[in-house]
N, C-alpha and C positions, 0 to 999 in steps of 0.2 A: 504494500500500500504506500503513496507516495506521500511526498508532507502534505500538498493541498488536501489531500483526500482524508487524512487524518486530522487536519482542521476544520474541513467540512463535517467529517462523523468522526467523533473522539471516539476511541476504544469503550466497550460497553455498552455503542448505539447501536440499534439498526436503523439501515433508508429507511426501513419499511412504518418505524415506530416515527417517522420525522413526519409536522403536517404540514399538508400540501401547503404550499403557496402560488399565488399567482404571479406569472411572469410579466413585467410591464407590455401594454399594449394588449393583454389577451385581455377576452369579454368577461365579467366577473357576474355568474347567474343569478347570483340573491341580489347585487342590486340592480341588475336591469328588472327583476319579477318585483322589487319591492317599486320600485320607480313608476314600473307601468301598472301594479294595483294600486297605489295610491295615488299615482295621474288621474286613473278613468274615476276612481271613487268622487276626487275631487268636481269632475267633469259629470258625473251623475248630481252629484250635490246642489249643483247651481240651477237646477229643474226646481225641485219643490219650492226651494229660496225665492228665483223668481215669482215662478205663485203665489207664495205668500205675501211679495213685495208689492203695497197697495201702488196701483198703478191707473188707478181712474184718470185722476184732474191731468190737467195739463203741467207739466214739471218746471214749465217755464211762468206758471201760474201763480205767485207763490203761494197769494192768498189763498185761492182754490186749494192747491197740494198741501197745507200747512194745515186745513180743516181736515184734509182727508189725513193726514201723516198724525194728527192729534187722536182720532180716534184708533189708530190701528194699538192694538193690546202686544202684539209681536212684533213691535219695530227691532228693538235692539236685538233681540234671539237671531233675527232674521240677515241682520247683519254681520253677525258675529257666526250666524251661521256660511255667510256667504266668504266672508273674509277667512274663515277656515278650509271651504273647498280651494279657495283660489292659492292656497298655503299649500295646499297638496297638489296640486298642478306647477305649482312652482316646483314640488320634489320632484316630480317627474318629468320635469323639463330638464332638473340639473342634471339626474341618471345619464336623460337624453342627450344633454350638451356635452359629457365628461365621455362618454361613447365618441360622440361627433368630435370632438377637440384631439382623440388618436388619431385622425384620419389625418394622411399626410396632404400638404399643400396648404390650398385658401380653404380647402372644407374645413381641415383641425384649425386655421382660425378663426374661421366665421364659426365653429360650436363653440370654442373659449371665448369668444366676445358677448355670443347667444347667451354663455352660461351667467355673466356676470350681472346682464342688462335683467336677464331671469330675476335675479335676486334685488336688484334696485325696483324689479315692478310690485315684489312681497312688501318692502317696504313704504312706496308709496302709498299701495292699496290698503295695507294697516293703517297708516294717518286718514287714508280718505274714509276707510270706513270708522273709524275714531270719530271723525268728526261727523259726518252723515248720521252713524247709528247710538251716536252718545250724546254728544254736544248739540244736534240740532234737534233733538228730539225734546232735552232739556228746553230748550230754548222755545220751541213751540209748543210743549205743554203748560210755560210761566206764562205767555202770550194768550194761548185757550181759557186758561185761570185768571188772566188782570183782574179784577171788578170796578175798573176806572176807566175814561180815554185816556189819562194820560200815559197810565201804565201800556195800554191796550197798543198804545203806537210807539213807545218806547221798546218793550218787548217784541214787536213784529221787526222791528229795526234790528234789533241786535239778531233777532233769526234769518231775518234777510242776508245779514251780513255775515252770519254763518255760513248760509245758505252759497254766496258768493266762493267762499275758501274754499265749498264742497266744487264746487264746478271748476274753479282753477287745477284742484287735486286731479279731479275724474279727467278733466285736459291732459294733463301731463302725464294721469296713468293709461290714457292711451296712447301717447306717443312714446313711449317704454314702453308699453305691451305689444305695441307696433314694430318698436324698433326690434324686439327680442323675436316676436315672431319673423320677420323679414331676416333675419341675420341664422334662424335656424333651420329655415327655409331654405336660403340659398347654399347652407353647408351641406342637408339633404342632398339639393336640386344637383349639387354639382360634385357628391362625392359618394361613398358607396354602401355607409349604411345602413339605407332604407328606400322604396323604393320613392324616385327620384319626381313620379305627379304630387306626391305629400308636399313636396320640396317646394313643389310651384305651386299649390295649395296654400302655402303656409306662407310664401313671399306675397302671395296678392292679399291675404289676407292680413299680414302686418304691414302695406301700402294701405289698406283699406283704413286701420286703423289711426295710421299716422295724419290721413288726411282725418280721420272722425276726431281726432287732440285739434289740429288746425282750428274745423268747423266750433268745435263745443268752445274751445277759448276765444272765439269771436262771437258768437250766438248764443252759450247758455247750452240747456238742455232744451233745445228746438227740433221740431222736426226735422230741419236740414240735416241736423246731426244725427238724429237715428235712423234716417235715410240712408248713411253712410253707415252704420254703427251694425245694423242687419248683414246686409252682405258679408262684413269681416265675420260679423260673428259665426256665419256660415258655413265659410272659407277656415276661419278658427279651428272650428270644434272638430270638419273633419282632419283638419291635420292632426289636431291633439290623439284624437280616435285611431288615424291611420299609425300614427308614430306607438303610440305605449301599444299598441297591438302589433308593430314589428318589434319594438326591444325585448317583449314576453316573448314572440317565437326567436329572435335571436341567443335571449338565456335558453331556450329550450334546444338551442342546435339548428334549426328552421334557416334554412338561406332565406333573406326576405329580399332577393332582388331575383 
């Protein structure tokens, strides 16, 4: 036995008792499986949420939205439920990116830049739902409860202008949500693994979204915006869908191209 070989296994080991490790660059199965169930879980989650998110008045309404947002019983739950699936879509985007950032060329760096932009939209979307599911709810339940004008237009004021930092937020969280999908897209589109319509699914759909940040930071929550806002979302979810359902059969051994 040579010196290397006797530093690799000192007398008294066996190979066989040594545990495996993973070689740099090989697929590691627990976490592409953990990444892509707790992607889709995340991407299931945002169904019910939505439904429950009172969605009557007009969002650009405030008065109207601020009557409807007073009565709902499950404002906060709903947000806190929202901002937890979108937590887990961010894990399973990172699985995705740290996959996508092996690949050699501009794909491995279009997934390290994916992965990073990933985790700056967890944190946006934690302040925008902070403020939406906590602080404006406050704010328009003191407004519902004034028992004065004076109070009654003081309080609407400070929810307005709550109201305001929520729309700047949800702006910017989609042009990070925009830019991560278009950067994870094009690492997809242009490298090898996964198949490569995802790729161009998930680039028109983080264009879509970077123009719906434009629209919403110039108009609010207006229709123009959720004009633009649909389509991405579309565009979105099959990529989300198409990707955590390639990295599962990738941990499984599954060529997905």
């Amino acid at each position: 036995m040579t010196t290397s070989e006797l530093s690799a296994h000192p007398v008294g080991t066996s190979t066989a008792d040594t545990a495996p490790t993973w070689p740099s660059g090989a697929p590691q199965p627990a976490l592409l499986r953990l990444g892509a169930v707790l992607g889709g879980v995340g991407v299931l989650m945002q169904i019910p949420m939505e439904m429950l998110h009172p969605h009557h008045a007009p969002p650009n309404d405030s008065t109207a939205a601020f009557r409807e947002y007073a009565e709902s019983q499950h404002w906060t739950s709903v947000h806190i439920g929202q901002w937890a699936g979108m937590l887990l879509i961010v894990f399973g985007l990172l699985a995705l990116a740290r996959g996508l950032a092996r690949e050699r060329g501009v794909a491995g760096g279009l997934g390290l830049l994916g992965g990073v932009t990933a985790v700056l939209v967890a944190g946006v979307f934690t302040v925008q739902m902070a403020v939406d599911g906590v602080a404006l709810k406050a704010a328009i339940d003191t407004w519902a409860g004034s028992t004065s004008a004076t109070e009654h237009v003081a309080a609407f004021q400070v929810a307005d202008g709550i109201r305001s930092v929520e729309k700047a937020l949800s702006a910017f969280f989609h042009l990070l949500n925009g830019t991560t999908f278009l950067l994870l897209g094009l690492s997809v589109a242009v490298g090898r693994y996964c198949p490569r319509w995802l790729g161009v699914c998930g680039a028109l759909a983080g264009i879509g979204f970077m123009v719906a940040g434009v629209v919403t930071a110039d108009t609010g929550f207006s229709g123009e915006a959720d004009s633009v806002v649909l389509p991405a979302t579309v565009l979105g979810t099959v990529f989300l869908i198409g990707v955590f359902v390639s990295i599962w059969r990738r941990a499984s051994g599954v060529r997905t191209r």
